[in-house]
Backbone as a chain_set.jsonl record, in Angstrom:
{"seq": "XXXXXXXXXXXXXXXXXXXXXXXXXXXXXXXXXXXXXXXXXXXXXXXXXXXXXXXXXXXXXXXXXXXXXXXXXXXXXXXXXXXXXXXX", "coords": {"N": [[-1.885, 13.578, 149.07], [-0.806, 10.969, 151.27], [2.407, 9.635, 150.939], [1.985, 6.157, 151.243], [-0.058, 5.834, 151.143], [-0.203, 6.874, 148.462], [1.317, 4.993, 146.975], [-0.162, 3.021, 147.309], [-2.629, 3.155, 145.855], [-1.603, 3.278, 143.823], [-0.114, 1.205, 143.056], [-2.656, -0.717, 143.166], [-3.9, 0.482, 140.828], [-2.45, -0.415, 138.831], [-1.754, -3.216, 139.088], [-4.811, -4.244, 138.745], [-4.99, -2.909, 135.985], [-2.771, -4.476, 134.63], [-4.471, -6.964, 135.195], [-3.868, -8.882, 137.011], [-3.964, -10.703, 139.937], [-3.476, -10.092, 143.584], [-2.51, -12.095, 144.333], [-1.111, -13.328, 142.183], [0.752, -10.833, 141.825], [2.068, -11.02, 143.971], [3.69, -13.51, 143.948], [5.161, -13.367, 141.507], [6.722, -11.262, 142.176], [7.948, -12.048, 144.242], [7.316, -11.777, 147.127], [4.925, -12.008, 150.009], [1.281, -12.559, 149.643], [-0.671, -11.227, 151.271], [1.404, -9.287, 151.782], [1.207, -7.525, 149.618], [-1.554, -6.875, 149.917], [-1.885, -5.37, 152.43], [0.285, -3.838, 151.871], [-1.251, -2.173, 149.54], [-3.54, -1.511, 150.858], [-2.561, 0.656, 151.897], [-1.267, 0.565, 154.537], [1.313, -0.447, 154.86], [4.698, 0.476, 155.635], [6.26, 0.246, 153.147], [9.716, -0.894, 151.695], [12.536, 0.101, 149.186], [13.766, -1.59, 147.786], [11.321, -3.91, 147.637], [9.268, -2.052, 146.136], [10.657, -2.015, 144.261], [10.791, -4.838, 143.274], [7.591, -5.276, 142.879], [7.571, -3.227, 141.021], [9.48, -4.201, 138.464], [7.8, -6.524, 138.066], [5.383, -6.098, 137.368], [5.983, -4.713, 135.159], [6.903, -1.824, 134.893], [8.305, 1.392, 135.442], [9.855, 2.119, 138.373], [9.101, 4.648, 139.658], [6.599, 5.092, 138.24], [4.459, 4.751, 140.352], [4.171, 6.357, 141.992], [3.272, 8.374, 141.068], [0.532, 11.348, 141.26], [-2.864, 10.923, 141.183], [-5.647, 12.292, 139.231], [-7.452, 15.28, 140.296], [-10.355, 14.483, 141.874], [-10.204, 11.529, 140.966], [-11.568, 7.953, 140.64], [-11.447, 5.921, 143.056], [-8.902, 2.796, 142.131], [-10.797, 0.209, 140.595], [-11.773, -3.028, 142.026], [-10.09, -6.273, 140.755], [-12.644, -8.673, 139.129], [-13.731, -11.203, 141.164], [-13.319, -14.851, 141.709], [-12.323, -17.845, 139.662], [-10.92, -17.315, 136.244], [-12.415, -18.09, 133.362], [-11.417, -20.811, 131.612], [-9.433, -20.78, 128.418], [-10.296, -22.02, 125.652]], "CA": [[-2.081, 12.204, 149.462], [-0.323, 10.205, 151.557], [3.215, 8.532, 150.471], [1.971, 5.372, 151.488], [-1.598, 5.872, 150.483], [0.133, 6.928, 147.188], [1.7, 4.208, 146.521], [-0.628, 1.717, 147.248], [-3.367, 3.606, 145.128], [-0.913, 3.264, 142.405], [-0.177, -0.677, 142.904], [-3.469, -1.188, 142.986], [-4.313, 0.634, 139.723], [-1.788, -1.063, 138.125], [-1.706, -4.573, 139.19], [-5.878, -4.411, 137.824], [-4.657, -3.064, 134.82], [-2.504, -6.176, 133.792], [-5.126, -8.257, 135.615], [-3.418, -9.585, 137.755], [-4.889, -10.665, 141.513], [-2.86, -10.056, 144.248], [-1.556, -13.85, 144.363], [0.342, -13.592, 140.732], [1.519, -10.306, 141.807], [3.089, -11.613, 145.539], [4.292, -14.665, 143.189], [6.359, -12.54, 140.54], [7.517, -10.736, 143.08], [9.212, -13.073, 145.367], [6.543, -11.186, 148.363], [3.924, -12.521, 150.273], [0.23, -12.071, 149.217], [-0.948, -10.301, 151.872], [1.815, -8.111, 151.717], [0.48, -6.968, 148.423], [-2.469, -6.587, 150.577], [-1.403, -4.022, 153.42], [0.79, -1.837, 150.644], [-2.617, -1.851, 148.432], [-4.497, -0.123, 151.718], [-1.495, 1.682, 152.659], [-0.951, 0.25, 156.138], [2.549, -1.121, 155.032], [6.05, 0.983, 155.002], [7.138, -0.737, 151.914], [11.117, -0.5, 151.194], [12.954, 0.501, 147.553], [13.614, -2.953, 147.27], [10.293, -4.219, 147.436], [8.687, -1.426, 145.853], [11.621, -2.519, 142.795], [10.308, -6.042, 143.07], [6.845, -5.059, 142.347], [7.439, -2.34, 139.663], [9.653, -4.954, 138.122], [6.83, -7.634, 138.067], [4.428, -4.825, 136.975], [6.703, -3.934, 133.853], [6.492, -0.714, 135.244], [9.406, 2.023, 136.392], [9.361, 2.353, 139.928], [8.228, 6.093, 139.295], [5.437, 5.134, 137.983], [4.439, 3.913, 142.004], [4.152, 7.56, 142.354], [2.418, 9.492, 140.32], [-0.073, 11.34, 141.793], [-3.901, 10.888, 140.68], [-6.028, 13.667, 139.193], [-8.209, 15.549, 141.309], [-11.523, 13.563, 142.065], [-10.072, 10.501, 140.638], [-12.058, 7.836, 141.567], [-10.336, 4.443, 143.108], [-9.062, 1.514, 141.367], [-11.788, -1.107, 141.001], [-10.718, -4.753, 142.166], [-10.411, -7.876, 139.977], [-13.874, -9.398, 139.083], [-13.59, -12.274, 142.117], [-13.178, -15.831, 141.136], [-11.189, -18.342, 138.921], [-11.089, -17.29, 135.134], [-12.74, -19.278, 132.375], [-10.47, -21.826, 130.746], [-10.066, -20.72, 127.308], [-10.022, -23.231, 124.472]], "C": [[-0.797, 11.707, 150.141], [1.17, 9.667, 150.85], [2.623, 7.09, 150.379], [0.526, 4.955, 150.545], [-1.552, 6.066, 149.048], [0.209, 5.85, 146.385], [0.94, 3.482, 146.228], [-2.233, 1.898, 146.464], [-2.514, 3.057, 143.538], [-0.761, 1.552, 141.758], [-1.201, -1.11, 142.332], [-4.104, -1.223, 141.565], [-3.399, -0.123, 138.624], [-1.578, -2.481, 137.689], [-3.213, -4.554, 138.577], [-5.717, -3.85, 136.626], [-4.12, -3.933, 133.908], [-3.108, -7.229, 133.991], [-4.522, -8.764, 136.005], [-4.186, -9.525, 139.458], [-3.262, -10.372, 142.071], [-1.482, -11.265, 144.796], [-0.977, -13.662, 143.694], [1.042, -12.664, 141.191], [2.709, -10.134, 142.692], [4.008, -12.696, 144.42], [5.838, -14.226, 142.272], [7.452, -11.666, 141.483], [8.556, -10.947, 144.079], [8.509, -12.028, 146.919], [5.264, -12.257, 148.43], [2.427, -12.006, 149.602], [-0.494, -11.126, 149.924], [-0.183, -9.0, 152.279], [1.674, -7.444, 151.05], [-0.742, -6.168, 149.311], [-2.776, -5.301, 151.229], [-0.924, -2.907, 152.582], [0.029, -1.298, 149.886], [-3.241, -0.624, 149.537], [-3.393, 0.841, 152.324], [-1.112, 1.933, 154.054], [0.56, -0.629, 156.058], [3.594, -0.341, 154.968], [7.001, 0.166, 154.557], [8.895, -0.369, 151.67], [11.265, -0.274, 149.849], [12.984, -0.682, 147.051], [12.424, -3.898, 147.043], [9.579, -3.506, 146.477], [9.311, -1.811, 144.326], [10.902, -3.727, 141.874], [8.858, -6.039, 142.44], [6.579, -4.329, 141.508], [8.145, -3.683, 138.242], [8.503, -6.225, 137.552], [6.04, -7.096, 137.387], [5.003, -4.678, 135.592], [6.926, -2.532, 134.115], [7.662, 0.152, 135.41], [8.701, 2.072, 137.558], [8.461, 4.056, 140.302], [6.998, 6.326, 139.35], [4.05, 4.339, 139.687], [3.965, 5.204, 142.351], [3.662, 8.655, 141.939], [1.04, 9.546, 140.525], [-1.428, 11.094, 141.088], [-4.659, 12.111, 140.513], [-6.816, 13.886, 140.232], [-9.933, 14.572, 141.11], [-11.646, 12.216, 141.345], [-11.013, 9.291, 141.494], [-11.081, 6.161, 142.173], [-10.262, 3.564, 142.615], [-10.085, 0.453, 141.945], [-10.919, -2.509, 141.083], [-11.317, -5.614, 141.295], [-11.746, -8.187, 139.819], [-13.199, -11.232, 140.012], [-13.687, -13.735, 141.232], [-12.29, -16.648, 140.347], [-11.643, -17.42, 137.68], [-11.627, -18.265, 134.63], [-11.709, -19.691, 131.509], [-10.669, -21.546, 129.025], [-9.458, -21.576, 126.051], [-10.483, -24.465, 124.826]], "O": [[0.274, 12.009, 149.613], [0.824, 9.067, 149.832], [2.76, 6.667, 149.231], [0.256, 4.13, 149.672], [-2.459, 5.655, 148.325], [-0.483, 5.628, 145.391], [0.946, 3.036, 145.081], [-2.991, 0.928, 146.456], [-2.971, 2.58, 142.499], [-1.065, 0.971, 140.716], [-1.149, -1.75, 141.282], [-4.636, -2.204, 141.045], [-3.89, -0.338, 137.516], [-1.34, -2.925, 136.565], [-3.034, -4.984, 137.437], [-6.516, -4.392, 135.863], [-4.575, -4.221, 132.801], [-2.821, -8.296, 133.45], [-4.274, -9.676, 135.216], [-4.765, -8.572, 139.981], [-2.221, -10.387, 141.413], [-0.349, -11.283, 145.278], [0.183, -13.683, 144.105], [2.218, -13.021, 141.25], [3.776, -9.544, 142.525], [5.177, -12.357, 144.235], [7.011, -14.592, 142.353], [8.674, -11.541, 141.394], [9.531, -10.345, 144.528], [9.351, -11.612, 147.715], [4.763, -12.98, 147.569], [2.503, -10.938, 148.995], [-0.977, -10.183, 149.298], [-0.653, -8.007, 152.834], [1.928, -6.312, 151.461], [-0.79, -4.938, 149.331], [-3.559, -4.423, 150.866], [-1.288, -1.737, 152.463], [0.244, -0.174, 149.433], [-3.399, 0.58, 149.335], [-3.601, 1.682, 153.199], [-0.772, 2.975, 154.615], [0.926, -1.35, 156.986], [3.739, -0.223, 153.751], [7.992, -0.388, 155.033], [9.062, 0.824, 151.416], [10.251, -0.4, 149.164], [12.377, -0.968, 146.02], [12.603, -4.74, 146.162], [9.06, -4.3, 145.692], [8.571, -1.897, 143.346], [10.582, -3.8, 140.687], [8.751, -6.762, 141.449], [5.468, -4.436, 140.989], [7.45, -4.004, 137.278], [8.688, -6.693, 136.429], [5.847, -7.797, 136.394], [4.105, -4.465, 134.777], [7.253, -2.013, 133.048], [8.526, -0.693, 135.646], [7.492, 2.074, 137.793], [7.502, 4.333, 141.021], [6.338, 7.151, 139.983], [3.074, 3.59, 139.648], [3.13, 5.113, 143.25], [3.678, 9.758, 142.486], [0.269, 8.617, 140.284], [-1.109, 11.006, 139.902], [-4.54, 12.999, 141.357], [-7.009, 13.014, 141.079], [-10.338, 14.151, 140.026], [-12.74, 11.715, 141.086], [-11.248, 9.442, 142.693], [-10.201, 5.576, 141.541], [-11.34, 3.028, 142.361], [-10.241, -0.003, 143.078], [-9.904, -2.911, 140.513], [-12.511, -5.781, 141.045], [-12.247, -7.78, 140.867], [-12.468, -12.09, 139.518], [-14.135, -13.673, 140.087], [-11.193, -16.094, 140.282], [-12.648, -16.737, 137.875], [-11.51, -19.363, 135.172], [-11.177, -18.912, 130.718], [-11.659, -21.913, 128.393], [-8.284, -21.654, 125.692], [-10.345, -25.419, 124.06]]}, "num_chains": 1, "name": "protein.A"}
């Protein structure tokens, strides 16, 4: 796979793992939202420093940005669309 395509396989699985949309994770990050966007489909050459910023935000090591997926993995699913329900 891809570096790029790596990565942004990896973001992706990650940022829907803490639930987070793309907005909180541009937010924490001190990045735009759609730059989340582009490095998700792997049309962005992200820097160390960015890539920091979002492992950082993530809780994550930056490492973990990189580790490849098994064979016939299938792709991270996105967010269920919409606000959340208010709870309490």
């Amino acid at each position: 796979m891809e570096a790029r395509a790596l990565i942004g396989w990896n973001l992706r699985r990650l940022r829907v793992a803490k639930g987070l949309s793309q907005e909180r994770l541009a937010l924490a990050a001190g990045i735009d939202r759609a730059y989340v966007g582009r490095v998700e489909r792997g049309s962005e050459n992200v820097t160390i420093s960015t890539l920091e910023a979002m492992a950082v935000a993530l809780a994550v090591p930056v490492a973990a940005l990189f580790i490849e997926p098994e064979a016939g993995a299938e792709p991270p699913m996105p967010l269920r669309a919409g606000r959340r329900a208010k709870s309490g």
